[in-house]
C-alpha positions in Angstrom: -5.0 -6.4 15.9 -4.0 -5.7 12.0 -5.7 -5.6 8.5 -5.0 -7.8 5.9 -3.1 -5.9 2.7 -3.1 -7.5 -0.4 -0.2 -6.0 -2.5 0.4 -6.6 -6.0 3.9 -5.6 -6.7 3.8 -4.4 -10.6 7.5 -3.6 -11.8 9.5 -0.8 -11.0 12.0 1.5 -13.5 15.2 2.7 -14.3 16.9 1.0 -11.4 20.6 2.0 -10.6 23.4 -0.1 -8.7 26.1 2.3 -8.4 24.8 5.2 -10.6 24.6 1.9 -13.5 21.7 0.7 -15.0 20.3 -2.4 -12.6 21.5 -6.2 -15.0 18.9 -7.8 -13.1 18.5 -10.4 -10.3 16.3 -7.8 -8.6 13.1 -8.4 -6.1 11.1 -7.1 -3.7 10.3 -7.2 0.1 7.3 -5.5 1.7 6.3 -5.1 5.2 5.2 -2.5 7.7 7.1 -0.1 9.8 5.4 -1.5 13.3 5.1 -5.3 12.4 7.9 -7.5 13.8 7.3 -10.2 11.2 10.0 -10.5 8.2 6.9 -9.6 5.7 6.6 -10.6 2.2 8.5 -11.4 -0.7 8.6 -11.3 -4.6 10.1 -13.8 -7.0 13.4 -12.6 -8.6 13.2 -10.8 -12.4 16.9 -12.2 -13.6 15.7 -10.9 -17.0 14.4 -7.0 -17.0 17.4 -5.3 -15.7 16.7 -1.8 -15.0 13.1 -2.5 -15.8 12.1 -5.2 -13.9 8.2 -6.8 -13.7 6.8 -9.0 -11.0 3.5 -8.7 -11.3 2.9 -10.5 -8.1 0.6 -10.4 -5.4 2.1 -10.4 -1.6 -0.3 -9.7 1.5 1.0 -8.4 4.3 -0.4 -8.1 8.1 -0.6 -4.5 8.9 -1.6 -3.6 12.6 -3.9 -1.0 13.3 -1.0 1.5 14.4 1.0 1.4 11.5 1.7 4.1 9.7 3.9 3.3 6.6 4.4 0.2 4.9 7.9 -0.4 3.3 8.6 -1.4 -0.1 12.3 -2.1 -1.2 13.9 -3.4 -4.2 16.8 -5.4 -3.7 19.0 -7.1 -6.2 20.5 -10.3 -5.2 24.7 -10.6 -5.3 26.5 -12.6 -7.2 27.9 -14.7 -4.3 24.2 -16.1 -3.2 23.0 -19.2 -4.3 20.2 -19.7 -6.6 17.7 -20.7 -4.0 18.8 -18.3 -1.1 17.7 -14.6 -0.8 20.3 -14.2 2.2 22.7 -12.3 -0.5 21.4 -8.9 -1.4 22.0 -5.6 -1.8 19.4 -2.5 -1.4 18.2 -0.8 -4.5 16.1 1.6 -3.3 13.0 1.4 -0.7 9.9 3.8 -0.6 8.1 4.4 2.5 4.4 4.3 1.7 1.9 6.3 4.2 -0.8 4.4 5.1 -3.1 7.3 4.7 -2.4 6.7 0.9 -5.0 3.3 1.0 -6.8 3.6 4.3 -9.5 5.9 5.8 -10.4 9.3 4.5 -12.9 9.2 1.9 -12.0 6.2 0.3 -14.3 3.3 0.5 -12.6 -0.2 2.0 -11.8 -3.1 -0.7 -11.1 -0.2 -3.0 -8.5 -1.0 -5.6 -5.7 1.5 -5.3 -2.8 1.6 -8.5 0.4 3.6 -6.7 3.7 4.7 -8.0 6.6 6.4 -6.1 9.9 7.3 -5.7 12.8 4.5 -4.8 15.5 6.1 -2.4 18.9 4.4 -2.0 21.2 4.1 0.5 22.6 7.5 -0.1 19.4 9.3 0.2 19.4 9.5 -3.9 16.5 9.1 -6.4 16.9 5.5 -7.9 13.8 4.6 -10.1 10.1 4.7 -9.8 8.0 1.0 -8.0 4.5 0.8 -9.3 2.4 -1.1 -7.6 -1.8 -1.8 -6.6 -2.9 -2.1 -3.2 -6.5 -3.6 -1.6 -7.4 -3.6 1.6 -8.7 -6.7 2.6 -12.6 -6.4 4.5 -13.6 -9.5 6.3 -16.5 -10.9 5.0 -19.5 -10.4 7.9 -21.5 -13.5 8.6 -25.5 -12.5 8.9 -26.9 -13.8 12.3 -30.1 -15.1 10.8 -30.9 -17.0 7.9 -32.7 -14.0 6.5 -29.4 -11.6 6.2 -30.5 -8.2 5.1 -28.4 -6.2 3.5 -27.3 -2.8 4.1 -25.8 0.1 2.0 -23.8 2.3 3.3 -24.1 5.9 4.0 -21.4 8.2 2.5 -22.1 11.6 3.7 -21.8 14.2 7.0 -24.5 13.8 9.6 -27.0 16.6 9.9 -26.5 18.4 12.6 -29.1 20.3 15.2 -33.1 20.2 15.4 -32.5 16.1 16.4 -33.0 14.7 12.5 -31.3 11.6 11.9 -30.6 12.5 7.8 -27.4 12.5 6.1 -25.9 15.5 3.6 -24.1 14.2 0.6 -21.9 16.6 -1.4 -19.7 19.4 -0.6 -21.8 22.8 0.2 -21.0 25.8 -1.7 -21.4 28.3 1.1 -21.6 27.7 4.6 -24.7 29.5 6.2 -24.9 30.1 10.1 -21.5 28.3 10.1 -20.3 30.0 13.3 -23.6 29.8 15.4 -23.7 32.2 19.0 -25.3 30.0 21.9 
């Protein structure tokens, strides 16, 4: 079982090859650490160098026990053809946690704008990728032809003396927090 995550890759900057400004050629691939599918892939920027924009939206499967997905630059070599990715070299890759996008306190669908850190091969800083990431909720089908709607409930559950209400907000002091049987 997976979720559906729509990434929009943004553009990414000042991109090195060899400690020298990127010249261009340069896309990106994204997938998830515990998928065994190739993921997804960006059209090629052959004209923002070590700036580079895509502004394009991949989605990528992520199962439920994933726990990064991986984005990674890569600028294609001058030996590939025009139409093949097959020829590429690593930029730099960041390994996004999951935890970033998913679960928590942050509602699903939400619309999350990220930027980190590219890494090279050498374990070097190489430029920042900035990018916005949505998980995708499937759309629930109502049961009758009366669907009811339901908001939901952001809060902790009240504990003890059986009531069924929710607290909301973060409590300034915690009375009879430690309570002897």
């Amino acid at each position: 079982m997976s979720r559906t995550v729509e990434v929009t890759v943004l553009s990414a900057e000042n991109l090195q090859m060899n400690r020298k400004p990127a010249r261009g050629n340069t896309f990106v691939t994204v997938h998830s650490d515990a998928s065994s599918d190739a993921g997804a892939v960006t059209k090629v920027d052959s004209v923002g160098g070590s700036y580079p924009s895509w502004n394009e939206k991949v989605v990528v499967n992520v199962p439920l026990h994933a726990r990064f997905i991986s984005v990674e630059v890569k600028c294609k070599t001058s030996s590939s053809s025009s139409s093949s990715l097959t020829g590429s070299n690593s930029v730099g890759v960041a390994r996004i946690p999951v935890s970033d996008f998913i679960g928590g306190y942050v509602p699903e669908n939400q619309l999350h704008f990220l930027s980190y850190r590219l890494w090279d091969g050498n374990v070097r800083r190489n430029g920042v990728i900035n990018i916005s990431v949505r998980v995708k909720v499937p759309e629930r089908s109502s049961c009758s032809s009366n669907s009811m709607s339901f908001a939901a409930v952001t809060g902790v559950p009240v504990a003890g003396n059986g009531s069924t209400g929710v607290v909301t907000g973060i409590p300034a002091l915690w009375l009879n927090y430690q309570r002897n049987p």
